[in-house]
C-alpha positions in Angstrom: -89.4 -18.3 -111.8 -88.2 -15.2 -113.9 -88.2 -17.5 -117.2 -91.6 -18.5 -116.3 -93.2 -14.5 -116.0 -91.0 -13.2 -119.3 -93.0 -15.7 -121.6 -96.1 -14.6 -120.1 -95.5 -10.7 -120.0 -94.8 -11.2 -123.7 -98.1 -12.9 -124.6 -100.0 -10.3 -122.5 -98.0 -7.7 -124.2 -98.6 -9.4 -127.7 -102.1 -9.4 -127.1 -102.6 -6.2 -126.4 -101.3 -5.2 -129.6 -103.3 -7.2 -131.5 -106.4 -5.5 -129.5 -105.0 -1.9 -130.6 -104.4 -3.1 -134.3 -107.8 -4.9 -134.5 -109.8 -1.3 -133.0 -107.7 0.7 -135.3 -108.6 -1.4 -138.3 -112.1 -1.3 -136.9 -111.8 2.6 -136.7 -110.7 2.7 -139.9 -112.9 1.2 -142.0 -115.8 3.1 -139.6 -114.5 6.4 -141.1 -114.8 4.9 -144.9 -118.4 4.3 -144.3 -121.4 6.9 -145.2 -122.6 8.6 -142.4 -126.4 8.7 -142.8 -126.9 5.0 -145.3 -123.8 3.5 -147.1 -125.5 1.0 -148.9 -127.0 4.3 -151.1 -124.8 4.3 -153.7 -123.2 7.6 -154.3 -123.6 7.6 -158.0 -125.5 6.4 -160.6 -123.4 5.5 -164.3 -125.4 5.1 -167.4 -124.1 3.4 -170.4 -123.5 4.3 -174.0 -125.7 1.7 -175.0 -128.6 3.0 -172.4 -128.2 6.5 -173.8 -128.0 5.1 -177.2 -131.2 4.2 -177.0 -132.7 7.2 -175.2 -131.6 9.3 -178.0 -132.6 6.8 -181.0 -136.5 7.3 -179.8 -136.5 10.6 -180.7 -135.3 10.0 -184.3 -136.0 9.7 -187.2 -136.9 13.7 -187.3 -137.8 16.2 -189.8 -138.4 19.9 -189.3 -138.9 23.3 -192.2 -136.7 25.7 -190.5 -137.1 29.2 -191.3 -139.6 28.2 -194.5 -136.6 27.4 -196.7 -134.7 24.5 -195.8 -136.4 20.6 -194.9 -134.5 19.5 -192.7 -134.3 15.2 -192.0 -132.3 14.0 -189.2 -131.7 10.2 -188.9 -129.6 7.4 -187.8 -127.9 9.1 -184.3 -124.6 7.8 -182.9 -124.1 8.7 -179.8 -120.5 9.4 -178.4 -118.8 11.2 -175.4 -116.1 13.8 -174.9 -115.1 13.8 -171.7 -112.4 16.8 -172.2 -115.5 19.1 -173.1 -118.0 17.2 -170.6 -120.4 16.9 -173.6 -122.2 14.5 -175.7 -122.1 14.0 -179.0 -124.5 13.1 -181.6 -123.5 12.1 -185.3 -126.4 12.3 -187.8 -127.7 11.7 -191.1 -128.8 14.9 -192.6 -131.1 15.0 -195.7 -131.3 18.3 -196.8 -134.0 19.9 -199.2 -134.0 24.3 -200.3 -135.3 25.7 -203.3 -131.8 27.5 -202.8 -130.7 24.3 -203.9 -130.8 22.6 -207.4 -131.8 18.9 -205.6 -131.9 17.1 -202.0 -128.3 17.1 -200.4 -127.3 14.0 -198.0 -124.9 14.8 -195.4 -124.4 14.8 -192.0 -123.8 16.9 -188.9 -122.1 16.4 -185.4 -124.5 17.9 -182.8 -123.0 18.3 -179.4 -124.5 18.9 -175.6 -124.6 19.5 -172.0 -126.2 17.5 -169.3 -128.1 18.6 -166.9 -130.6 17.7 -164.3 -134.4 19.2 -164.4 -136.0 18.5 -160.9 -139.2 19.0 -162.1 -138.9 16.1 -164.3 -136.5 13.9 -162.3 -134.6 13.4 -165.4 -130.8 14.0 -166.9 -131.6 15.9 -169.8 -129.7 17.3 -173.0 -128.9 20.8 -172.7 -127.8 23.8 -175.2 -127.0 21.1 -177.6 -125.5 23.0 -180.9 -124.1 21.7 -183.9 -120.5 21.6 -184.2 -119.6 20.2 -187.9 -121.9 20.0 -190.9 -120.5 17.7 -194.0 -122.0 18.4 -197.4 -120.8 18.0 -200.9 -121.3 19.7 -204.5 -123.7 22.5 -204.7 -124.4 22.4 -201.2 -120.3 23.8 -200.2 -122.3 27.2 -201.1 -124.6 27.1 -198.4 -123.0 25.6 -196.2 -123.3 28.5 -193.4 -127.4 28.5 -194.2 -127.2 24.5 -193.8 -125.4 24.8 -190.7 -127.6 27.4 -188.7 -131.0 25.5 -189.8 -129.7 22.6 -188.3 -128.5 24.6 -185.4 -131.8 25.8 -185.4 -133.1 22.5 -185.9 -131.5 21.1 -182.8 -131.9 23.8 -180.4 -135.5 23.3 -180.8 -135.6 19.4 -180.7 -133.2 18.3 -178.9 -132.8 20.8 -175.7 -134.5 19.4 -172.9 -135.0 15.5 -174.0 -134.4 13.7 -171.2 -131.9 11.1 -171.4 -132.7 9.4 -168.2 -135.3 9.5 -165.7 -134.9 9.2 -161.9 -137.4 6.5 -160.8 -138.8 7.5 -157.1 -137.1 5.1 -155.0 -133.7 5.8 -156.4 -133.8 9.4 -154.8 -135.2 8.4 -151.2 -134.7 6.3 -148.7 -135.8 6.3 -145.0 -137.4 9.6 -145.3 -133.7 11.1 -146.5 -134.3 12.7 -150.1 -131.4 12.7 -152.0 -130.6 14.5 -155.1 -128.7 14.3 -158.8 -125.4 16.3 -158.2 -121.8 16.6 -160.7 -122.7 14.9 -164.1 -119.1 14.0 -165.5 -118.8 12.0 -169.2 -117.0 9.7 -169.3 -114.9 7.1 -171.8 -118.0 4.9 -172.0 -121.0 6.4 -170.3 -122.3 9.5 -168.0 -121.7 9.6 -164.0 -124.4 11.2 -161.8 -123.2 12.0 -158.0 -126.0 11.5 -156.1 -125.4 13.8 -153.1 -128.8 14.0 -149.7 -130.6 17.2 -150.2 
């Protein structure tokens, strides 16, 4: 009669473990889940190629800056620096001055801040500034002059272009409005949190 209750005072035992393991797991995974919705995703990542193409529409450009330089900006390349948190934009530069004896071709590496404007709903390039300038020849001689017009140029063009634009339904749900936070650059493309209001 003993043998007979052990086996059973084990199974009830067993049992009752399993129903403590399965509520812990089940309290476990309840704590990993979003409070308010957690099928809202938490953040939103946009490609290279997506911002790539964002930036391309705003090219090719071509600005006088300060009535002495013609300034052309074309083919952009976008890349990231996640170090900085910035992006980066390589360009074609043609440059034209009566400073200078005839057009210069070059290039400069423009670099930027994201940011989010809630007027606009949109991630948008901020303080962007140029960072190198490469000219040749004549052009070494005004280099500084080439390198603040297309500061100049940039600041003017550039700051404020949205790179991406919230669509509606992305930032609400259920009546909960929710909001662009952190913007981090990455390897290969830009994270937005996306945080409730």
């Amino acid at each position: 009669m003993t043998q007979a209750v052990a086996p059973r005072r084990r199974m009830l035992v067993g049992l009752a473990r399993a129903a403590l393991a399965a509520v812990g797991i089940g309290v476990s995974l309840a704590a990993c889940a979003s409070p308010t919705f957690p099928f809202i995703p938490d953040h939103y990542t946009f490609s290279r190629e997506q911002v790539q193409t964002a930036v391309a529409r705003k090219f090719p450009y071509q600005r006088t800056v300060s009535q002495l330089f013609n300034v052309a900006l074309t083919n952009p390349v976008v890349g990231f620096e996640p170090g900085a948190n910035r992006v980066t934009v390589h360009v074609d530069a043609h440059v034209e001055s009566p400073f200078l004896g005839q057009p210069v071709d070059g290039a400069f590496l423009l670099t930027s801040q994201l940011q989010y404007d809630e007027a606009s709903h949109a991630v948008v390039l901020r303080s962007p500034s140029v960072e190198r300038v490469e000219v040749s020849g004549e052009a070494q001689a005004y280099r500084q002059q080439i390198e603040a017009a297309g500061a100049l140029a940039a600041a003017q063009w550039l700051d404020g272009y949205p790179i991406y634009t919230f669509k509606p339904e992305q930032l609400q749900f259920a009546g909960v409005n929710f909001e662009p936070g952190t913007i981090t650059i990455l390897t290969n493309g830009i994270r937005v949190q996306i945080v409730e209001k």
